[in-house]
C-alpha angles and dihedrals in degrees: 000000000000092000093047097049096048106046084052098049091039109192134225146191110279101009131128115243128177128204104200089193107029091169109179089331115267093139096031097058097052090041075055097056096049099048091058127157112016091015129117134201119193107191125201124204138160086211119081093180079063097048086052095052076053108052086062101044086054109045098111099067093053109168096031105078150042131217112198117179093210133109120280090233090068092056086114095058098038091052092043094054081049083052092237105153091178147026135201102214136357128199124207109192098168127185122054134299130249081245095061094041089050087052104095087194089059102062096208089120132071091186086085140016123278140128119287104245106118105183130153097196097042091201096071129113106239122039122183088275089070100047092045094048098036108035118094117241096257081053098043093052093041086057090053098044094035095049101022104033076223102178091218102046095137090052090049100037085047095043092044094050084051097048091046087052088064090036140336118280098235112155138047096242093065101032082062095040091056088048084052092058100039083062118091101244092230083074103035087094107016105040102050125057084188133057103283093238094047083094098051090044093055096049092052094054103046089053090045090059094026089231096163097040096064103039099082092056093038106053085038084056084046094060091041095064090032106120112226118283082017108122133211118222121203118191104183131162115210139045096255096061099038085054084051096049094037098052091047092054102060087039079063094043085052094057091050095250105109144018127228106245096172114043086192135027120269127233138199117275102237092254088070094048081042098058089028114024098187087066078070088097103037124121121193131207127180123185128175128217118255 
């Protein structure tokens, strides 16, 4: 959603715009464009492979912008070390990027083999290898329920504790193949519109890299530093995040800080989910500070 995001946050010459996710830089790059001369970005990511994709697509704007390979939930802190009391547009565009889901190393994907790690800041202690081999199965199946809303948390968290005890689950491949076969095989087709380890996937992950656990109190930390008229603009893709993000919002609009832009989400125009068809789930929400 390029063309959305940036018609709502709307860049100028000389502004500060932060881009919370900057992924490998397709907002970013055209935020860049629009800043120049006298702007700044500054871009947050977990993912140093994807700072790095960064650094060379935007060469050519030296001096204009900063990479930092932190969280998104400590932007308070890394603006106020820059000195940067206020901003003039932020951009949320949560979940992970085709680049991470291509890359076999990273385990993100069940579509080919590769070890089950799933962390966005590589540098971190505990990867999805650690929670599926070490959890215990009331834990397994909260984190699948809890995270990936997986209709049959209690079959897949029982039938992985039994396979681990054999051997560790410690690829994708397996950890996808023993979802395909907790699954009664009546549901494995007509169920699921989606791949049937596409829930438990998503829940993993979330709890590997804590995503929804630290949206409330970072998009809460955006608003603070916003600078009036300055809007904050929130890309998620799936329902757990957009209630997140829409409950936080109005909590917001309740204290007097922001107003509501967007009444309902926003979705991709099927050109988009043509051209890109994993924009298909994405809901976007735009607010402005007051």
């Amino acid at each position: 959603m390029l063309r959305e995001v940036i018609d709502y946050l709307d860049p100028k010459p000389g502004q500060i715009i932060v881009d919370a996710t900057v992924g490998t830089g397709g907002h970013s790059l055209e935020i860049l464009k629009r800043i120049i001369p006298g702007g700044k970005l500054i871009g947050f990511d977990r993912d140093e492979n994807s700072l790095a994709v960064c650094r060379q697509r935007f060469s050519e704007f030296n001096g204009n912008f900063e990479l930092v390979h932190a969280n998104f939930v400590d932007l308070d802190q890394v603006l106020e070390k820059q000195g940067i009391t206020g901003i003039d547009g932020i951009v949320f565009d949560l979940g992970i990027s085709t680049y991470q889901l291509k890359d076999m190393e990273r385990g993100f994907s069940f579509q080919q083999e590769g070890p089950l790690d799933m962390r966005m800041d590589q540098s971190s202690y505990i990867s999805a290898y650690d929670l599926v081999n070490n959890l215990n199965e009331s834990e397994i199946s909260d984190i699948l329920w809890n995270f990936g809303q997986e209709r049959w948390h209690n079959r897949i968290a029982r039938l992985l504790v039994q396979e681990r005890k054999v051997q560790p689950i410690s690829t994708t491949v397996q950890l996808a193949d023993l979802v395909m076969r907790a699954i009664p095989y009546r549901y494995r087709k007509g169920y699921y519109r989606i791949h049937p380890a596409t829930r438990t996937f998503q829940a993993v992950r979330i709890a590997v890299n804590r995503e929804l656990e630290i949206l409330e109190s970072s998009i809460r930390k955006a608003v603070a530093i916003l600078k009036k008229k300055a809007k904050i603009c929130v890309i998620s893709f799936h329902s757990l995040e957009d209630r997140v993000i829409k409950h936080t919002f109005r909590a917001l609009k309740a204290d007097g800080l922001i107003d509501i832009i967007t009444a309902k989400p926003m979705t991709p125009v099927a050109s988009e989910v043509v051209i890109n068809p994993s924009s298909r789930s994405s809901k976007f929400r735009v607010a402005e500070r007051i």
